[in-house]
SETIBA-175690 format. One record per residue (C-alpha): residue in three letters; y, x, z. Coordinates in steps of 0.001 Angstrom, whole numbers, padded with zeros to 6 digits, always signed. Each point is the difference from the previous one (the first is absolute). Example, Ala and Ser with C-alpha at 12.3 -4.5 7.8 and 13.67 -1.06 7.14 Angstrom:
2
ALA-004500+012300+007800SER+003440+001370-000660
***
This chain:
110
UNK-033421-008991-015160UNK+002908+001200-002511UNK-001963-000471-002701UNK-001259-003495+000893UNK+003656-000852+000900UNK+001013+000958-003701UNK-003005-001833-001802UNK+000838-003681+002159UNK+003775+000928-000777UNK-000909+000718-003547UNK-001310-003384-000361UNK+002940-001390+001694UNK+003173+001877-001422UNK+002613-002493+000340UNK-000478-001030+003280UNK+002652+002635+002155UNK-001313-001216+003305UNK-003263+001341-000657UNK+001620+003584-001092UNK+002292-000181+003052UNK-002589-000833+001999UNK-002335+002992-001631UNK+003129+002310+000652UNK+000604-001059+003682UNK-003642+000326+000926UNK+000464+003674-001597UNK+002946+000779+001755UNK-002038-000900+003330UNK-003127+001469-000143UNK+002210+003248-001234UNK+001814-000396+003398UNK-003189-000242+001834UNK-001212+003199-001570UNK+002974+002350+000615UNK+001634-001233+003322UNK-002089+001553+001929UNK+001104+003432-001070UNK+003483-000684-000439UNK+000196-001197+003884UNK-001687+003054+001219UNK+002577+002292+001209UNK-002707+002637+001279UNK-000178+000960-003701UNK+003780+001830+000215UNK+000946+003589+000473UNK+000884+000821+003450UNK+003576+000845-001336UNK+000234-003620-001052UNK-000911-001583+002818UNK+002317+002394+002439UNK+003228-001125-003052UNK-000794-003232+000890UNK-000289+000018+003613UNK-002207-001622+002562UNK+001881-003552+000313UNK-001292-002641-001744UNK+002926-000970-001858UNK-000664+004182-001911UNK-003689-001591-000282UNK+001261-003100-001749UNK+002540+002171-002337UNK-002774+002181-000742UNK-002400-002800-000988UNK+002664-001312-001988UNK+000234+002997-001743UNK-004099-000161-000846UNK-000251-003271-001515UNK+003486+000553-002096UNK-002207+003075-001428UNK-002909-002531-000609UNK+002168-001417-001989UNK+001320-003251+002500UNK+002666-001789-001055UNK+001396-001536+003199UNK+000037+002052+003158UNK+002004-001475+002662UNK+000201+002029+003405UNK+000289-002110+003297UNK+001561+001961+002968UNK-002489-001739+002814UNK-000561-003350+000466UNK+003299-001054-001160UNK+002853+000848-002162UNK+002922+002226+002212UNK+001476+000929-002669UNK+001172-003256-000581UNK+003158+000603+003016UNK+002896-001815-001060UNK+001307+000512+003803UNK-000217+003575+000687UNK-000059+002407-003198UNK-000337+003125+002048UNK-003371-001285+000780UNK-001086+001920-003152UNK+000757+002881+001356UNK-002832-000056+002994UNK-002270-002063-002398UNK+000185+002913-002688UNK-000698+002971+002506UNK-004143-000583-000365UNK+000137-000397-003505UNK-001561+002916-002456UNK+002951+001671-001665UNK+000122+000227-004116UNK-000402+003071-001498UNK+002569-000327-002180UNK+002463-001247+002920UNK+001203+001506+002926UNK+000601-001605+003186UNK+002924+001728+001450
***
């Protein structure tokens, strides 16, 4: 398929659609071919998994962490179904919302 994308595009090389287009099609069928193993947490050392922790907002930081290694640009991490973080009211909120989270390695928690 690459190689038919480059002779139509060679044929066509001012037209930047078409070569964004090509690109974008790339980037997807890429996508397609590696999420599957970055989204499998099964594949991590038992040592990971237990730094983590068993919550799912240690599952979302540590799927996070995969596709940053894969090389994503953009990770954002959602705490549930909403945003909490977001508490204008309360600010010691944190506090209880940051107990199930996995600690750095680099950072204490004390």
């Amino acid at each position: 398929m690459a190689a038919l994308n480059r002779e139509h595009f060679a044929q066509r090389e001012d037209d930047s659609q078409l070569e964004a287009s090509i690109e974008a099609m790339e980037t997807a069928f890429r996508m397609q071919v590696e999420a599957p193993d970055a989204f499998d947490l099964r594949k991590e050392k038992p040592e990971t998994l237990a730094r983590y922790g068993d919550t799912e907002i240690g599952g979302s930081c540590l799927l996070a962490r995969r596709l940053i290694e894969r090389g994503v640009r953009m990770v954002q991490v959602y705490y549930g179904n909403s945003q909490p973080w977001d508490s204008h009211e309360d600010i010691l909120v944190h506090k209880r919302l940051a107990g199930p989270t996995p600690p750095s390695p680099r950072w204490s928690r004390t």
